[in-house]
C-alpha positions in Angstrom: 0.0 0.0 0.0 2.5 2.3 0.8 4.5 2.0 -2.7 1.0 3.5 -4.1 1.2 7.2 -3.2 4.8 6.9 -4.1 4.2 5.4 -7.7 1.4 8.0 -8.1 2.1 11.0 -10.8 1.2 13.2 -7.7 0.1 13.1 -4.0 -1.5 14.3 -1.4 -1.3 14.0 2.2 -3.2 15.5 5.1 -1.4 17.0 8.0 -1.7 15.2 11.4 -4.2 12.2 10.0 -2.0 10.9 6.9 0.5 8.3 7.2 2.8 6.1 4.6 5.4 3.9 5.7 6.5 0.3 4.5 6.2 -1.0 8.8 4.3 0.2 11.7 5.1 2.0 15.1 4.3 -2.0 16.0 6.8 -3.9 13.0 9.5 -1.2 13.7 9.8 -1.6 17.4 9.9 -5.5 16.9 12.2 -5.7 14.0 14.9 -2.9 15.1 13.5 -1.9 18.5 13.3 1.8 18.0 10.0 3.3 19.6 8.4 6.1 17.3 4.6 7.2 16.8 3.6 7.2 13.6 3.2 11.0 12.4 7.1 10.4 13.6 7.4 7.8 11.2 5.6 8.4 8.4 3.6 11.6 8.7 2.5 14.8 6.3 6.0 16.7 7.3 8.2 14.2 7.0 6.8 13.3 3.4 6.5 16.6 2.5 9.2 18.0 4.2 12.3 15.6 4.4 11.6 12.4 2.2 9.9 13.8 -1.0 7.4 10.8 -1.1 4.2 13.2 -1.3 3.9 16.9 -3.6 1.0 18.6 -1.7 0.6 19.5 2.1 -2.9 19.8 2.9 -4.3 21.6 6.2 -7.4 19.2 6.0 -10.0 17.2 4.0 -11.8 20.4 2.7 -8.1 22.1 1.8 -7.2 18.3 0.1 -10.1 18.6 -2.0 -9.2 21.8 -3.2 -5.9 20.5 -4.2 -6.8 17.3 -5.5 -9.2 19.5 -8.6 -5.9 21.6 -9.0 -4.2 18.9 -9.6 -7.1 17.0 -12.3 -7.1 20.5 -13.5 -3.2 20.9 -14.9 -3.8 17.4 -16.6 -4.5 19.1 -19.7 -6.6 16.4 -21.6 -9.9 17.0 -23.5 -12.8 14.9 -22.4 -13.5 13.2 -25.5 -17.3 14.7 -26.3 -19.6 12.0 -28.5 -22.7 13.6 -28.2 -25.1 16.5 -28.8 -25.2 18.6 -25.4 -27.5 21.2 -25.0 -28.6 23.6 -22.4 -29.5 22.1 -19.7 -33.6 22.9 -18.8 -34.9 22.5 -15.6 -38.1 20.2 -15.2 -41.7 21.6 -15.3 -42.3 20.2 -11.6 -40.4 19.9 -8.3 -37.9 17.1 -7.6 -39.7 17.5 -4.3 -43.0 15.9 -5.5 -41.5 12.4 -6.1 -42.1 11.8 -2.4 -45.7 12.2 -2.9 -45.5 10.1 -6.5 -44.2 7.1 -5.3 -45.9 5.0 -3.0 -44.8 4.4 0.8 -46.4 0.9 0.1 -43.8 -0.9 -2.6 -46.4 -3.2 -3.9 -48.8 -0.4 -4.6 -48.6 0.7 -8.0 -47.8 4.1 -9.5 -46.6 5.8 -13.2 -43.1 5.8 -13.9 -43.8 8.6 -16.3 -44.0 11.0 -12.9 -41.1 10.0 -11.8 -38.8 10.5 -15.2 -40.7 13.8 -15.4 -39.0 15.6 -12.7 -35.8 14.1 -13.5 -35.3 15.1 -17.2 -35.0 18.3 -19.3 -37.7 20.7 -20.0 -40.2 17.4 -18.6 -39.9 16.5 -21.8 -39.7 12.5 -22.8 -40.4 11.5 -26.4 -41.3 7.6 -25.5 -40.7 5.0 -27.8 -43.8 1.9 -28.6 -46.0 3.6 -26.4 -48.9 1.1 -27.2 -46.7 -1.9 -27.2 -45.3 -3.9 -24.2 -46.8 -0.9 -22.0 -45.2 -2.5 -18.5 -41.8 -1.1 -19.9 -41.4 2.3 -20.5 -38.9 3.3 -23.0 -38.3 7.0 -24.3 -36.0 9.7 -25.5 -35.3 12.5 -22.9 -31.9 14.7 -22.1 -30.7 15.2 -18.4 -28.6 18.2 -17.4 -28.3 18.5 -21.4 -27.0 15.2 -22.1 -29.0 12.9 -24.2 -30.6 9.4 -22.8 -32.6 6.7 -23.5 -34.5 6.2 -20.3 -36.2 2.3 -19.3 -38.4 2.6 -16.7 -40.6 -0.3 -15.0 -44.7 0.1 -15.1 -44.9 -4.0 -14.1 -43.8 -7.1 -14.5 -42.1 -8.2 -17.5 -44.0 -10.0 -20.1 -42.5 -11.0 -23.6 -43.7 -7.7 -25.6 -42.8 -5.8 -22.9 -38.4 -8.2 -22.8 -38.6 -7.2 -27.1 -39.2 -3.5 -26.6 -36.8 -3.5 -24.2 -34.4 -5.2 -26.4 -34.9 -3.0 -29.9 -34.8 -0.2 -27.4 -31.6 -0.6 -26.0 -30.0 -1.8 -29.8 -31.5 1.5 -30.9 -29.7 3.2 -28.2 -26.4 1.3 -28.7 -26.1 2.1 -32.5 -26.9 5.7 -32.0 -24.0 6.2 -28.6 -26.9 7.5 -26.5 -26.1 6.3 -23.0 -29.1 4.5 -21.1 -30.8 5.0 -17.6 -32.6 2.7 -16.2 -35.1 2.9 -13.5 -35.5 -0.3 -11.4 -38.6 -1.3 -9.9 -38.8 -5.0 -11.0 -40.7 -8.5 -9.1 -39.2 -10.2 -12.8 -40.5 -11.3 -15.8 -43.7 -13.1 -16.1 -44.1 -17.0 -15.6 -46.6 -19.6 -16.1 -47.8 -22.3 -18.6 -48.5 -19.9 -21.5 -45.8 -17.5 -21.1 -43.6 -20.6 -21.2 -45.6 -21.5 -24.7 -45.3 -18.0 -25.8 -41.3 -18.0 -24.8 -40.9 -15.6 -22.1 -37.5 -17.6 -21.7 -36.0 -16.6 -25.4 -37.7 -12.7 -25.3 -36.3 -12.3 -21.9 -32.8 -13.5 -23.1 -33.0 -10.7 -25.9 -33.2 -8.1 -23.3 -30.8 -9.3 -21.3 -28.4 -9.7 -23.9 -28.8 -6.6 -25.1 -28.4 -5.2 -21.6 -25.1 -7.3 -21.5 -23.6 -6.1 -24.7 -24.4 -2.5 -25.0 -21.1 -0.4 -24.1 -23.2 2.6 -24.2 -22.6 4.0 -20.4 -25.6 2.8 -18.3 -26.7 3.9 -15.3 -29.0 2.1 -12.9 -31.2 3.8 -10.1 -33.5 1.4 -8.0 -36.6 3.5 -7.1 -38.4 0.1 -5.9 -38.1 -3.5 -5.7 -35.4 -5.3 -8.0 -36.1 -8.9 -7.9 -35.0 -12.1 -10.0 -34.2 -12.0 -13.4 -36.0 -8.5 -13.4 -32.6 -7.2 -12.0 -30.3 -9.0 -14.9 -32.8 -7.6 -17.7 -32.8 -4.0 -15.9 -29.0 -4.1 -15.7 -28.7 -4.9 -12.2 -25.1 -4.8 -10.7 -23.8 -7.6 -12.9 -24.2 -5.8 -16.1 -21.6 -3.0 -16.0 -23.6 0.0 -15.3 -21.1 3.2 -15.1 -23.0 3.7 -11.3 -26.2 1.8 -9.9 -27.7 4.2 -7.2 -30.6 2.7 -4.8 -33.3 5.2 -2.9 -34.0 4.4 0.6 -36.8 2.6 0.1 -35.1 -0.3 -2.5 -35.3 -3.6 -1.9 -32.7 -6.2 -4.0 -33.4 -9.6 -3.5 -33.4 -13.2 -5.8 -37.3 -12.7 -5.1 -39.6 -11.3 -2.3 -39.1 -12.6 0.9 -43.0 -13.7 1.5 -42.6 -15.4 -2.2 -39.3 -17.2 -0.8 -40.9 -18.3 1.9 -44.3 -19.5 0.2 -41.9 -21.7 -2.1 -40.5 -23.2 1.0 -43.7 -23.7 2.8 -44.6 -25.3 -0.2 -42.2 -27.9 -0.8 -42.6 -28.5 3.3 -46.4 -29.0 2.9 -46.1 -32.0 0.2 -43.3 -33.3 2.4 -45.3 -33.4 5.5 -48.7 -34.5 3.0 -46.7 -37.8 2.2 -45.8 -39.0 5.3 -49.5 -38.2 6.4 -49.2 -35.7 8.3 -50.9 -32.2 8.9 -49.9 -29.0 8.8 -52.1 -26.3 10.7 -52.0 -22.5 9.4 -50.0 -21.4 12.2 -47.3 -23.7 12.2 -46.9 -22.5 8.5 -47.0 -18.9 9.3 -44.7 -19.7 12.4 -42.6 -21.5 9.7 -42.6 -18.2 6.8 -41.8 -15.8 9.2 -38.1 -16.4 9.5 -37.5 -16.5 5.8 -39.5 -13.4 5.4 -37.2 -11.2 8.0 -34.4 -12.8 6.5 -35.2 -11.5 3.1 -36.3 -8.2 4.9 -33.2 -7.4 6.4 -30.5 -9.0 3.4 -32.6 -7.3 1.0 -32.5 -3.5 2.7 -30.6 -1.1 0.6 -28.3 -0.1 3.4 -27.6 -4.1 3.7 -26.9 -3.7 0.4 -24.9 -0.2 0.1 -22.4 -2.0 3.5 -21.6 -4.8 0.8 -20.6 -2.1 -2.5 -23.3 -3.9 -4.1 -24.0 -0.6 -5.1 -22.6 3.0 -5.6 -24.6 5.0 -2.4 -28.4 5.5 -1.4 -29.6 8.6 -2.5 -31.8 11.0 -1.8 -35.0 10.5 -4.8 -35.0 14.4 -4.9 -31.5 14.4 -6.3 -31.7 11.9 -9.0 -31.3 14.0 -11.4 -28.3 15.9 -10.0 -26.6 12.9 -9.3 -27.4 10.8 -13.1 -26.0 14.5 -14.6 -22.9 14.3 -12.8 -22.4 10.4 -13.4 -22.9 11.3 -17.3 -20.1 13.7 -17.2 -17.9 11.8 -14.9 -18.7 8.8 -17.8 -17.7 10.9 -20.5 -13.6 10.7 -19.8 -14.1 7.6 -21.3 -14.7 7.3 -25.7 -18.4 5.2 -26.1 -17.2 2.4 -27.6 -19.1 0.4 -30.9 -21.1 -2.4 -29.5 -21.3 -5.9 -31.3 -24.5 -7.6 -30.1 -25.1 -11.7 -29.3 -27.0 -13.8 -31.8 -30.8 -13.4 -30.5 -33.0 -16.2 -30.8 -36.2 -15.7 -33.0 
């Protein structure tokens, strides 16, 4: 670790709270003996002042900051600019009002269209197949003056809803527009006729297109991301730039009380052939650890400790914080994409 600030082009080290050194107060004293504290040993003066392993002495965080932007300042590059930016227009309504939008109840059901209207430009979304596959909602919009394509969930996912999706995100790949997607996913649909109808190959399309898009993609979960829902919606897995959660996210395989009905399940034909009986409350008795498992594991500061994502934001800055990701994505040139072979 040490060796890091001292390969770096530059450095910075605070005074009285950064250290480097190769040993500890603790490895020194055992290998040569010699008692020394470690600001003595490896502090902000001595780097600065006497061994030249660090360039910048900083009075404190807010003072390192300062220099840290001097420093990306004087590297004199030209972020590398792909797309048509334009002034940046703030929404027709409050950020504010997505508290009252979206539910306090996750399983009550809402328009994602208010959401994505106060997060873009002007309020402004041009949506693409509006009549077709209408629990996805997939559109044109531009955030802090950056161009998007924006996915949105309005349900589960059937098969017209997994092909939209999939031309949506090719359409957006071609064209280097980067895509946003807005998480609130139980997963795509199941059953005996969406099995005939092939939910299993019109799923795979989206999710390969998810997978092979270089476009820069950014994920916010605004509800529940569940199952396959999350691989389709490019969930962690799938390279997006930054995946943000709101506070009141939940990530899981599947929902907790689902979990535990497929165990209660499989428990009740057990018990059924041996003969035996299983009263209603020895089933709930036997749901309700599962179901605070999934309840706590499945929490978005669970799942923020564990870098499973990038932070838990605040839903009023949502759009603040996908404008700033778009820049901070832009260093980088949008690569061509070169897409799967998708089954017909």
């Amino acid at each position: 670790g040490a060796y890091v600030p001292a390969m770096a082009d530059e450095s910075i080290i605070v005074k009285q709270q950064g250290t480097i050194f190769l040993g500890g107060p603790p490895l020194v004293k055992a290998a040569t003996g010699e008692i020394v504290s470690a600001e003595e040993l490896g502090g902000a003066d001595v780097h600065c002042r006497t061994s030249g392993v660090t360039d910048h002495y900083a009075q404190n965080d807010h003072h390192a900051l300062q220099l840290a932007r001097q420093s990306v300042a004087r590297l004199n590059r030209v972020k590398p600019m792909q797309l048509d930016i334009r002034e940046p227009v703030e929404p027709l309504y409050a950020a504010e009002e997505i508290y009252g939008v979206v539910p306090k109840d996750s399983k009550q059901p809402y328009d994602v269209r208010e959401v994505i209207a106060r997060i873009v430009d002007g309020s402004e979304f041009d949506e693409f197949k509006a009549l077709f596959g209408t629990t996805l909602i997939c559109g044109f919009a531009r955030i802090h003056g950056y161009p998007v394509g924006i996915l949105g969930n309005n349900g589960i996912l059937f098969g017209e809803s997994a092909q939209k999706g999939a031309h949506f995100i090719e359409i957006c790949a071609q064209r280097k527009i980067p895509l946003v997607f807005l998480q609130n996913i139980t997963g795509f649909m199941v059953g005996k006729q969406y099995e005939a109808g092939g939910i299993a190959k019109h799923g795979a399309k989206m999710v390969t297109a998810v997978a092979c898009a270089k476009v820069p993609k950014f994920t916010v979960i605004i509800g529940g991301s569940f199952g396959a829902g999350n691989y389709g919606m490019c969930g962690r897995s799938y390279d997006p730039r930054f995946l943000f959660m709101w506070p009141n996210a939940r990530i899981s395989v599947m929902g907790g009380e689902q979990a535990a009905g497929v165990l209660a399940t499989v428990k009740r034909e057990q018990m059924e052939a041996q003969g035996e009986t299983w009263s209603a409350e020895e089933e709930a008795a036997f749901k309700q650890p599962t179901i605070d498992l999934y309840d706590k594991q499945g929490h978005p500061y669970y799942a923020s400790a564990r870098l499973w994502d990038d932070g838990i934001i605040d839903p009023a800055d949502t759009r603040t914080v996908l404008g700033l990701s778009i820049s901070a994505s832009l260093n980088k040139e949008i690569e061509d994409t070169k897409f799967g072979v998708f089954r017909m």
